[in-house]
C-alpha positions as a Markdown table, in Angstrom:
| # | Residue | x | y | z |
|---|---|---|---|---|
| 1 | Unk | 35.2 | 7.6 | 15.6 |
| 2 | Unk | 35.7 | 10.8 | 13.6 |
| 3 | Unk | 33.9 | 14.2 | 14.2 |
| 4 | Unk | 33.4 | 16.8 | 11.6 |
| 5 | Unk | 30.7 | 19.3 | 11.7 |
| 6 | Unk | 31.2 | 20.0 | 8.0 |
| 7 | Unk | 33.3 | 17.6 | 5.7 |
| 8 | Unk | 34.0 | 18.2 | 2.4 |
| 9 | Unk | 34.8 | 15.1 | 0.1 |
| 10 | Unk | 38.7 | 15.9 | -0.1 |
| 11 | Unk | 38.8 | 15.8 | 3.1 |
| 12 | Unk | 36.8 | 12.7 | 3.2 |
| 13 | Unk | 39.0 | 11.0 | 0.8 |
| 14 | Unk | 41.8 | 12.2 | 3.0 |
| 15 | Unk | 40.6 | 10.7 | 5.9 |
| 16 | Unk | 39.8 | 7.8 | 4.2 |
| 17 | Unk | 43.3 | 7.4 | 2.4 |
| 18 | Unk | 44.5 | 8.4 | 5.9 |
| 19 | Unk | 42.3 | 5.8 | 8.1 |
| 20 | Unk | 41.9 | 2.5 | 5.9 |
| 21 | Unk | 40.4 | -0.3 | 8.8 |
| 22 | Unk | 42.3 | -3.6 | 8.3 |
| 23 | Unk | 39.9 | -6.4 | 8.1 |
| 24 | Unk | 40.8 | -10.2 | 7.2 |
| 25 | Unk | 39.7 | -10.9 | 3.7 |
| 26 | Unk | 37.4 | -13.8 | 4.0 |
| 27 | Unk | 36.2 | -13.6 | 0.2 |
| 28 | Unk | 35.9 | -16.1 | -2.7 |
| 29 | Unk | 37.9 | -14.5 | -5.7 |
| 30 | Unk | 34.2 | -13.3 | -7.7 |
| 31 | Unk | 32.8 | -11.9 | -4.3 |
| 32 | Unk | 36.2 | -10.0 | -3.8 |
| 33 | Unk | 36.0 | -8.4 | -7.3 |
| 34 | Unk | 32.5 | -7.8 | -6.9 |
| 35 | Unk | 33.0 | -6.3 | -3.1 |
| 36 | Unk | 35.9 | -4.4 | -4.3 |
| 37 | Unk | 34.1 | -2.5 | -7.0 |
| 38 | Unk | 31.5 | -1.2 | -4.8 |
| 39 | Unk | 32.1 | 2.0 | -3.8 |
| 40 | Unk | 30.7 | 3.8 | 0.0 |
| 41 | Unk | 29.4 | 7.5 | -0.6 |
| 42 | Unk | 30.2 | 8.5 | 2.8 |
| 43 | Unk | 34.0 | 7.9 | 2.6 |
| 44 | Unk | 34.9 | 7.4 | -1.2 |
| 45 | Unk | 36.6 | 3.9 | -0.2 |
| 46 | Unk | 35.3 | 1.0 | -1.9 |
| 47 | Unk | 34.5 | -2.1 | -0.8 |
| 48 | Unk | 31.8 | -1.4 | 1.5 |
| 49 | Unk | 29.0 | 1.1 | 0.7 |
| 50 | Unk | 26.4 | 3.3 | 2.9 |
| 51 | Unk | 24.2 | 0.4 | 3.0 |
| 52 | Unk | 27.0 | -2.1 | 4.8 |
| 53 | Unk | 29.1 | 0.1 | 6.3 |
| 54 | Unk | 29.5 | 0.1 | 10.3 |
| 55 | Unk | 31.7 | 1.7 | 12.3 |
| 56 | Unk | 34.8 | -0.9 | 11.9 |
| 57 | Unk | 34.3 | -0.5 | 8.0 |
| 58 | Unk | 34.2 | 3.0 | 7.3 |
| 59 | Unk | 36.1 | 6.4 | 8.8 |
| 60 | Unk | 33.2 | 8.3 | 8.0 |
| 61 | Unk | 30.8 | 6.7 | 9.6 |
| 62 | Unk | 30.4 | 8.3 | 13.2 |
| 63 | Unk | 31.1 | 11.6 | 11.6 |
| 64 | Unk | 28.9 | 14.4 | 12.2 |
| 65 | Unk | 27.2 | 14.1 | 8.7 |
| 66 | Unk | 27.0 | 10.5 | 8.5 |
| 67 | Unk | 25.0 | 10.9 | 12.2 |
| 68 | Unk | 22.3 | 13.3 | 10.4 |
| 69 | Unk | 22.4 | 11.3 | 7.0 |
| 70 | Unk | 21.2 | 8.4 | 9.4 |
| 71 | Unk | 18.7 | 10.5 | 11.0 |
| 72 | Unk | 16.8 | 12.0 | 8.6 |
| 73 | Unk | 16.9 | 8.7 | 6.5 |
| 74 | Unk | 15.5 | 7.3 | 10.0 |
| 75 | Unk | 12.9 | 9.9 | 10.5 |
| 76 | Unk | 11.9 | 9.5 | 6.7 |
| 77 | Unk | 11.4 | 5.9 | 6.8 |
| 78 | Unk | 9.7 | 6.4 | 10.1 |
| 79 | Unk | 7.0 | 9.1 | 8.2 |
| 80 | Unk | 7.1 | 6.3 | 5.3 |
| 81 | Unk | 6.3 | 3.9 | 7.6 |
| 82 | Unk | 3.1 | 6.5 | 9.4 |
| 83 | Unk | 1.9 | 7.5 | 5.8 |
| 84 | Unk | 1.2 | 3.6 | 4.6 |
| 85 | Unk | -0.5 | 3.2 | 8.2 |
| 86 | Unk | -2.6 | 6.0 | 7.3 |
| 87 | Unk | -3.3 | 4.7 | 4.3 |
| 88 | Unk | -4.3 | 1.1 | 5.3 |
| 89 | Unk | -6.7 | 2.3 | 8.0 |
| 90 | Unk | -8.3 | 4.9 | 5.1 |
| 91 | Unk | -8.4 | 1.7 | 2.7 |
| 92 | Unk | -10.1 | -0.8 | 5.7 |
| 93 | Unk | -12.1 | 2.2 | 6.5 |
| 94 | Unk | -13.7 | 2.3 | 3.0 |
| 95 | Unk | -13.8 | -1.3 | 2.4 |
| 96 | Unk | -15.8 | -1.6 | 5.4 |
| 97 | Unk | -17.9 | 1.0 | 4.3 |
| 98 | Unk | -18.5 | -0.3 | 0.8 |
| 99 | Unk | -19.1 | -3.4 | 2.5 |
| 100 | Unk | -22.4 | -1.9 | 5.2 |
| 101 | Unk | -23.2 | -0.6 | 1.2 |
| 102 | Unk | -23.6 | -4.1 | 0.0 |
| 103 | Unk | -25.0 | -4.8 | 2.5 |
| 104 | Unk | -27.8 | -2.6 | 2.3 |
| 105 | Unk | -28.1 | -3.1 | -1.2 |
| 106 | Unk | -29.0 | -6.5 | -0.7 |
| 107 | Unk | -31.7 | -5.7 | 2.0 |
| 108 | Unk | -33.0 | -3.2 | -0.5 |
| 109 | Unk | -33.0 | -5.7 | -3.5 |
| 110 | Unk | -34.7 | -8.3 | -1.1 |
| 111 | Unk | -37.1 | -5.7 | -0.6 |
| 112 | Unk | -37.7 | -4.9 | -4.3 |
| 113 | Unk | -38.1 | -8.3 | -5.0 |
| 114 | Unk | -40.7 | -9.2 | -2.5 |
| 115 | Unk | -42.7 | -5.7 | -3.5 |
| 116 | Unk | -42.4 | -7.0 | -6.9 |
| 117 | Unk | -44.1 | -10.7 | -5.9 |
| 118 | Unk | -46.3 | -8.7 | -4.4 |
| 119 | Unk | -47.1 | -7.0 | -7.4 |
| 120 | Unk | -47.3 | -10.1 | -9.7 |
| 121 | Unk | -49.8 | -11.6 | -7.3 |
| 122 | Unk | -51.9 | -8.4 | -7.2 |
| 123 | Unk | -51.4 | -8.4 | -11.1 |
| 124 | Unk | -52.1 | -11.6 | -11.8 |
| 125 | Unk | -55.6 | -11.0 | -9.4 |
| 126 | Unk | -56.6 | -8.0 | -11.5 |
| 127 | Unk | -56.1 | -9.7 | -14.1 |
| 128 | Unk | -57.8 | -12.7 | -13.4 |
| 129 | Unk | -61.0 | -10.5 | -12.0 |
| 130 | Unk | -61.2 | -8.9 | -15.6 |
| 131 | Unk | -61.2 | -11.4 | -17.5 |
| 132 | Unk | -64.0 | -12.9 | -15.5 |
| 133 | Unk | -65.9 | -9.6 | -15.4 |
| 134 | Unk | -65.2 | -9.8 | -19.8 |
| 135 | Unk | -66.8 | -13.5 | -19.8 |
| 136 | Unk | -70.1 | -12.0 | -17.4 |
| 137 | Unk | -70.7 | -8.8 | -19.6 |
| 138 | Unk | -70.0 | -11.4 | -22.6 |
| 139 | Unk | -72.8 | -13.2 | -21.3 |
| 140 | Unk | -74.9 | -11.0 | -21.2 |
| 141 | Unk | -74.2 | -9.4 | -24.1 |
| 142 | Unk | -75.3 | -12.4 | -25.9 |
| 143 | Unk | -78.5 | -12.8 | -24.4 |
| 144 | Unk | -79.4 | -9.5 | -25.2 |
| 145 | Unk | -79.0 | -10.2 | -29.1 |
C-alpha cells in the first residue's frame, strides 16, 4: 500500500492516474455506466467510492489519511453506537418508572373508590336515620296539635 503522512489531492490524483488496479469487468452495460460514474473521495478515481473501496480497488486506501479517516469514522460510530445505549437504558429506565407510577395510581384509585363506598354506605345510613328521626318528631308534632 501507499504511505503519506500528508496528501494533497494532486498528488492523490497523481497517484491515482499513476496506480490504476486492473480488475476484470464483470458488469452488465447499466451497472458499468452506473459504477463508472461514481466517484471515490479518497483517490479521485471513479468507479469505486469511500464506501466500496478496499485495498485492491483504491491507491489511497492504506495511506496515512485514509487510516485516520477510518478511525475516527470508527470511533464516531463507536460513540454513536454508546450515546443510543445510553439513551435506551434512560428510556427503559423511565418507562419502568412511569410504569411503578401506574401502578400506584391504581392502588390509590382502588383506595379512593373503596373510601368512597364507604362513604355512600355511611351516607346513605345518615340519611336513612334522619329521615326516620323527621317521621318521629313528625309524630309527635301532630299529637301535640
Amino acid at each position: 500500500g501507499i504511505r503519506c503522512s500528508s496528501v494533497s489531492s494532486a498528488s492523490r490524483t497523481q497517484v491515482a492516474a499513476t496506480s490504476q488496479v486492473s480488475r476484470p469487468d464483470t458488469l452488465s452495460s447499466t451497472d458499468s455506466n452506473t459504477k463508472r460514474s461514481i466517484k471515490c473521495g479518497a483517490c479521485g478515481n471513479v468507479g469505486h467510492n469511500r464506501a466500496s473501496y478496499t485495498e485492491e480497488i483504491c491507491p489511497m486506501y492504506n495511506s496515512e489519511s485514509e487510516i485516520e479517516y477510518r478511525r475516527k469514522k470508527k470511533e464516531k460510530n463507536e460513540q454513536n453506537i454508546r450515546d443510543a445505549s445510553h439513551q435506551i437504558k434512560e428510556l427503559e429506565q423511565r418507562r419502568a418508572a412511569d410504569r411503578q407510577k401506574m401502578m400506584e395510581m391504581s392502588r390509590l384509585l382502588a383506595e379512593i373508590q373503596r373510601n368512597q363506598q364507604v362513604n355512600d354506605t355511611v351516607t346513605q345510613s345518615e340519611v336513612e336515620r334522619l329521615r326516620k328521626a323527621r317521621a318521629r318528631a313528625q309524630k309527635q308534632a301532630e299529637k301535640l296539635r
